[in-house]
C-alpha positions as CSV (number, residue, x, y, z in Angstrom):
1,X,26.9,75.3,12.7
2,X,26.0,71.9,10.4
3,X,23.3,73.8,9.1
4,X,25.5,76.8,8.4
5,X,28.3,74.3,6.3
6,X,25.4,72.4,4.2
7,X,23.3,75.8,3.6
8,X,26.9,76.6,1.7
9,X,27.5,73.2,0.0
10,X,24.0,73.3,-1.3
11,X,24.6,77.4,-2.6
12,X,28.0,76.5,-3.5
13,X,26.7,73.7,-5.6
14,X,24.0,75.3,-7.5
15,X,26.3,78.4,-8.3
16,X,28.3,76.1,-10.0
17,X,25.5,74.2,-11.8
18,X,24.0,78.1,-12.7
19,X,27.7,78.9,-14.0
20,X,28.1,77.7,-17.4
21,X,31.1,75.5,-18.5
22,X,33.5,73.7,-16.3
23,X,34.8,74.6,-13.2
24,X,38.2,73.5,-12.1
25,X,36.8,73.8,-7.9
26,X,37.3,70.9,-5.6
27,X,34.5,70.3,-2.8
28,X,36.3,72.5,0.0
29,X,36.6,75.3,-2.4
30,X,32.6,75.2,-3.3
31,X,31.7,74.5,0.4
32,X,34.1,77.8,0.5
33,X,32.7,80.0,-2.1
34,X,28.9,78.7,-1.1
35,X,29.8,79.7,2.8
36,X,31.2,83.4,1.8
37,X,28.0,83.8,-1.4
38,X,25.7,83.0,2.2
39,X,27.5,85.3,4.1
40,X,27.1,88.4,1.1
41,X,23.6,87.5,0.6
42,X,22.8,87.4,4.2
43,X,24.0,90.8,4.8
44,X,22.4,92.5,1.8
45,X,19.3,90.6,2.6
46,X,19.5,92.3,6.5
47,X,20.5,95.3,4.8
48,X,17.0,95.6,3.2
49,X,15.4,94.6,6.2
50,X,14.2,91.2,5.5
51,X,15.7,89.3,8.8
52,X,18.7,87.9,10.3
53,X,21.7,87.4,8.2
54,X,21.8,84.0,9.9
55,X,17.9,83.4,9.3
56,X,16.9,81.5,6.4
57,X,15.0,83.6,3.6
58,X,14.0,83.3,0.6
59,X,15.6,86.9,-0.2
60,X,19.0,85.9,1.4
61,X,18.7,82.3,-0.1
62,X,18.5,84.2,-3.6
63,X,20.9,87.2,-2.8
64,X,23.8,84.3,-1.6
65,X,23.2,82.3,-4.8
66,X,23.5,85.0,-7.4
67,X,27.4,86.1,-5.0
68,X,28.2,82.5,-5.1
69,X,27.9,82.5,-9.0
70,X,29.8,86.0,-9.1
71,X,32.4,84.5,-6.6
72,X,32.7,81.4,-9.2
73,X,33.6,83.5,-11.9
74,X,36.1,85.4,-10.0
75,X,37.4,81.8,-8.8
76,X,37.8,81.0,-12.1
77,X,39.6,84.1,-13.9
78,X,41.9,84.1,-10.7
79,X,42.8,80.1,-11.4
80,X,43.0,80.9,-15.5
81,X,45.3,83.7,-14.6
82,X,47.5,81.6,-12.8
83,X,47.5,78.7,-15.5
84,X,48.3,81.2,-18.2
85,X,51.1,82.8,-16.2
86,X,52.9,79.0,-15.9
87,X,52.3,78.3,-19.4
């Protein structure tokens, strides 16, 4: 289970260094997006038949990076959304 919550901070962490500009995220919300982008690439990953979705893979490693990025973005336009709705 440690594994499984630093496996997420680490994904979560280099989504957001991958994602260009600033992101207004705290640390629980990239431990968050990197734990659910680990979760999506685990299961596509498993999907193609590479393993486990909670073995360790380069293919899942990848696969969760590339949805934690994705899941970023949608962070983002959700949180710019509700800043230009107060405005």
């Amino acid at each position: 289970m440690i594994g499984f919550l630093v496996a997420g901070l680490i994904i979560g962490a280099l989504a957001r260094l991958i994602k260009p500009g600033k992101q207004n995220l705290g640390l629980l919300a990239t431990l968050g997006l990197g734990l659910v982008g680990s979760l999506i690439g685990g299961l596509i990953a498993q999907f193609f038949g590479t393993g486990s979705i909670w073995e360790l893979n380069v293919l899942g490693f990848v696969l969760a990076v590339v949805a934690a990025v994705l899941l970023v973005g949608a962070a983002e336009a959700v949180a710019g959304k509700k800043a230009v709705a107060r405005r």
